[in-house]
N, C-alpha and C positions, 0 to 999 in steps of 0.2 A: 627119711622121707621129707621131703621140702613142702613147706606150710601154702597153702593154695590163697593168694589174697583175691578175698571177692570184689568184685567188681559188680553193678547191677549192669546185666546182659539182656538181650530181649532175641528169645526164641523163636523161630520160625514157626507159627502156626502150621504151616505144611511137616517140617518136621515134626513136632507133637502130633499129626495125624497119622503120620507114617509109622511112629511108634507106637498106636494105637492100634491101627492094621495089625503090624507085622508080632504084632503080641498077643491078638486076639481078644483083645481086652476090652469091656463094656463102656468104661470109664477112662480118662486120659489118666488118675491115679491108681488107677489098676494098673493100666500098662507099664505106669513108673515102675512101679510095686514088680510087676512081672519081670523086668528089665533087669532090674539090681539082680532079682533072684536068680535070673538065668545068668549074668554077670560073676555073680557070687558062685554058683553052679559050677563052672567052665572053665573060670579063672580062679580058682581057691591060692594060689599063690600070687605075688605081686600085686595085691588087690590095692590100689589105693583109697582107701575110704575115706579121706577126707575129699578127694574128688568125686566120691560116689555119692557122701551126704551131700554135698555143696550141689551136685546136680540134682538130685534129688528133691531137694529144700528151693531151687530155683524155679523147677515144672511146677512144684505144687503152689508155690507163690504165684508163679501165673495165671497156673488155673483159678487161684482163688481169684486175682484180679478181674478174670474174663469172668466169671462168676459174681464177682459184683456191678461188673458194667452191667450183665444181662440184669439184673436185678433191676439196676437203676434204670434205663431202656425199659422195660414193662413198668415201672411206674411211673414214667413220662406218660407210655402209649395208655395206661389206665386215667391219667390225669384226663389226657386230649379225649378218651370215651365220656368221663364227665364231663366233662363242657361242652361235647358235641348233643349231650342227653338234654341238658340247659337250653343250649339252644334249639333241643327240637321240639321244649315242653312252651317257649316262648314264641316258636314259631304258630304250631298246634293254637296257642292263646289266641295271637293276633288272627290266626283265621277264624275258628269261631267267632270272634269278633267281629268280623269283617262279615261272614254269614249271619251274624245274630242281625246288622243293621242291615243288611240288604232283603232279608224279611221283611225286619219293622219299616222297611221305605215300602216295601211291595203289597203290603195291604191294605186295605183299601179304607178311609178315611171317615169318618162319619159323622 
């Protein structure tokens, strides 16, 4: 069996979907998982397992990638919801302020 040299490849997200469909699968490592298995299933002979880990090993690497971008994207978007709470407690300030002095101008003088 001829040795498979990896290469870093970049999977079609449409593909990874499709294989999620067509596997039934909750998770895109499930349907990995389900893949091999039906793989291994159907095909018990000529199985090449170095091309099965190496695919294998490649989907879950990406998943985990797309799994850290989202990570990081939600703490960008929780960052900008701090700031935007910042500015709403300064906004808030300067109106009360703004209504504290148009009171004390509006009464009457003595």
């Amino acid at each position: 069996m001829e040795k498979i040299k990896e290469t870093k490849i970049r999977i079609n997200e449409a593909d990874l979907n499709r294989l999620k469909c067509l596997t039934g699968a909750t998770t895109m490592n499930g349907a990995v998982d389900i893949a091999i298995k039906y793989t291994l299933d159907s095909y018990r002979k000529d199985i090449d397992f170095d091309l099965l880990n190496f695919v294998e090993r490649v989907v879950k690497e990406r998943m985990q990638q797309y799994t850290q971008e989202l990570f990081t994207r939600i703490d960008a978007v929780q960052q900008e919801f701090e700031q935007l709470y910042i500015i709403e407690a300064e906004v808030t300030e300067a109106i009360n302020d703004l209504v504290f002095a148009i009171q004390q101008k509006q009464r009457p003088q003595k």
